[in-house]
BALOBA-1460 file (C-alpha; in Angstrom, 3 decimals):
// residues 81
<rec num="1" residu="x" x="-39.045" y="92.509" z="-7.526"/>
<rec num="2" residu="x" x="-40.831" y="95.052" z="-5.496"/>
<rec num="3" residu="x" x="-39.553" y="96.866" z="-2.708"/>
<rec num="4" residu="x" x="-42.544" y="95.150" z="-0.489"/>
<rec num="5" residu="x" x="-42.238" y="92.037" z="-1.676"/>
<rec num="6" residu="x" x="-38.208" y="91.724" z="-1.110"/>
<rec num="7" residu="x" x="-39.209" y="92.943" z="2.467"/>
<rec num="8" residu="x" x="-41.689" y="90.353" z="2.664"/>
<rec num="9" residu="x" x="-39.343" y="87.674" z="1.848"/>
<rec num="10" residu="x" x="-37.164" y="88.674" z="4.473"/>
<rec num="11" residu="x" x="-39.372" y="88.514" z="7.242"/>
<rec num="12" residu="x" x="-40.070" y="85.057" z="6.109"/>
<rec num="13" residu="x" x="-36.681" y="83.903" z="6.108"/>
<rec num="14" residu="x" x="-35.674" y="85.637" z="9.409"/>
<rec num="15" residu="x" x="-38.975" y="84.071" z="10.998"/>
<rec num="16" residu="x" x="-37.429" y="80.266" z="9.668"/>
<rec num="17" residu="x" x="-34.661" y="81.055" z="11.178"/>
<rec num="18" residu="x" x="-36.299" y="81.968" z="14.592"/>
<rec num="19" residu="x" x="-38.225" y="78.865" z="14.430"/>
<rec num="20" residu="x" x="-35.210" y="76.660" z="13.470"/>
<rec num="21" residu="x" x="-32.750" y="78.552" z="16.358"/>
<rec num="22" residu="x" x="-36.247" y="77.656" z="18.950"/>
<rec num="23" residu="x" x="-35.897" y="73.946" z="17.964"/>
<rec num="24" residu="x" x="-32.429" y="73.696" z="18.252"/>
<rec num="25" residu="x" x="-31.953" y="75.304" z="21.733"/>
<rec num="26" residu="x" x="-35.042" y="73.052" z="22.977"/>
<rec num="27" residu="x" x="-33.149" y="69.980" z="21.540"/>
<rec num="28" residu="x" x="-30.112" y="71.400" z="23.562"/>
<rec num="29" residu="x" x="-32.375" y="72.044" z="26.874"/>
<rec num="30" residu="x" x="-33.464" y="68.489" z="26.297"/>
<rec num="31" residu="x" x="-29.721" y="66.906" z="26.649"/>
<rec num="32" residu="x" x="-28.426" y="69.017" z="29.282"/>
<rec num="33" residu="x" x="-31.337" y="68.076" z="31.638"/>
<rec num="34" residu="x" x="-31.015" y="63.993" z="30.456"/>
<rec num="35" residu="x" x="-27.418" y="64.545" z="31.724"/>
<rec num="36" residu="x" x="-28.911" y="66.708" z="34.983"/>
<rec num="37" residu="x" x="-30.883" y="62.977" z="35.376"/>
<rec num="38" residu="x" x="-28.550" y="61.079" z="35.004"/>
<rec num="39" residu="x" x="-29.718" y="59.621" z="31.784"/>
<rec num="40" residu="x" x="-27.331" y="56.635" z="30.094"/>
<rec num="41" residu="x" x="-25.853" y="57.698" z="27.434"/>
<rec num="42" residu="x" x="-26.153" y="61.355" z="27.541"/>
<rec num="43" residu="x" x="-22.740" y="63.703" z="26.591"/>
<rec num="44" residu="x" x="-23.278" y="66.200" z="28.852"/>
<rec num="45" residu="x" x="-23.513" y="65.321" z="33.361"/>
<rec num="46" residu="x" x="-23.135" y="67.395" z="36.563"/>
<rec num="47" residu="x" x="-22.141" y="70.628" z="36.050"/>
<rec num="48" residu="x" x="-21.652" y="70.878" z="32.673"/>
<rec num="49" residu="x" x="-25.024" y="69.584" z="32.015"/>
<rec num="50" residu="x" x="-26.145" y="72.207" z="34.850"/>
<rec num="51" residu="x" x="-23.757" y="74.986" z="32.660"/>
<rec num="52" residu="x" x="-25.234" y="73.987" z="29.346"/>
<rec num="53" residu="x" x="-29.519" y="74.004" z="30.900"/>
<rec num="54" residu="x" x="-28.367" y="77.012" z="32.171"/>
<rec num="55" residu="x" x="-27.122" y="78.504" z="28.735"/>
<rec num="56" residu="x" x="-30.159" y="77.099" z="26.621"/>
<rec num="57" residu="x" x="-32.862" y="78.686" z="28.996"/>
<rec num="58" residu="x" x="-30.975" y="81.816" z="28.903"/>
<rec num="59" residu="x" x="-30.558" y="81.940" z="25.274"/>
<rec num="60" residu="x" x="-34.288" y="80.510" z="24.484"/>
<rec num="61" residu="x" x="-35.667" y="83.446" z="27.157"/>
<rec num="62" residu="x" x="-34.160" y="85.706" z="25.028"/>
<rec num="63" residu="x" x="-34.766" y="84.667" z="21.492"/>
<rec num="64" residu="x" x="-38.494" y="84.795" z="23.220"/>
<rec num="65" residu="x" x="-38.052" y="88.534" z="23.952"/>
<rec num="66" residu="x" x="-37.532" y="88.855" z="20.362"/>
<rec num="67" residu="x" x="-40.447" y="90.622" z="17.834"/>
<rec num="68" residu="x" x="-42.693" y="87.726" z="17.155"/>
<rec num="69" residu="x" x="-42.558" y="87.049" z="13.633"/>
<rec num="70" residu="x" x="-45.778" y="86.081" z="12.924"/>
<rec num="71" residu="x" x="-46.775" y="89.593" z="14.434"/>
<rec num="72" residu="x" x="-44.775" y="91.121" z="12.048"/>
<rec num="73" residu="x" x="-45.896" y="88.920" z="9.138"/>
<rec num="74" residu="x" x="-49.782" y="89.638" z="9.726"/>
<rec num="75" residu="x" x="-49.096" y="93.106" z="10.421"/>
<rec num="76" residu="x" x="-46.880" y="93.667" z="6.870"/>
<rec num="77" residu="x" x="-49.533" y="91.193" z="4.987"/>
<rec num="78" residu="x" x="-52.364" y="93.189" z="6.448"/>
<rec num="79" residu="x" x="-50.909" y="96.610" z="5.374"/>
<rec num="80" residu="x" x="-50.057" y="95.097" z="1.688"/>
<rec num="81" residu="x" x="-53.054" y="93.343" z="1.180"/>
């Protein structure tokens, strides 16, 4: 395979994982503040559930200041095409 094409493949698989690590921590957001409501049922309530909203919108801010993927992937498809 190609040096370009090896690269290419990648970029994909890093930008899955992205998406798939976004998903996750907005699934994890979305427990923490059930908890923060008071929510039946939910694993997580006062401060942990303030800890844990805390964490996710921390770690989602920065997976955001991360390259955007599908930058990179027009940019390499647009320089290989």
């Amino acid at each position: 395979m190609k040096r370009h094409k090896k690269l290419l493949l990648n970029l994909v698989f890093a930008a899955v994982i992205l998406a798939a690590a976004a998903a996750l921590l907005g699934d994890f957001r979305a427990v923490a503040a059930a908890g923060l409501r008071g929510c039946g049922g939910a694993p997580l309530t006062g401060d942990a559930a303030r800890r844990a909203l805390s964490l996710a919108d921390a770690a989602i801010q920065r997976l955001g200041a991360q390259v955007n993927p599908k930058i990179v992937l027009s940019v390499l498809a647009a320089k290989l095409g």
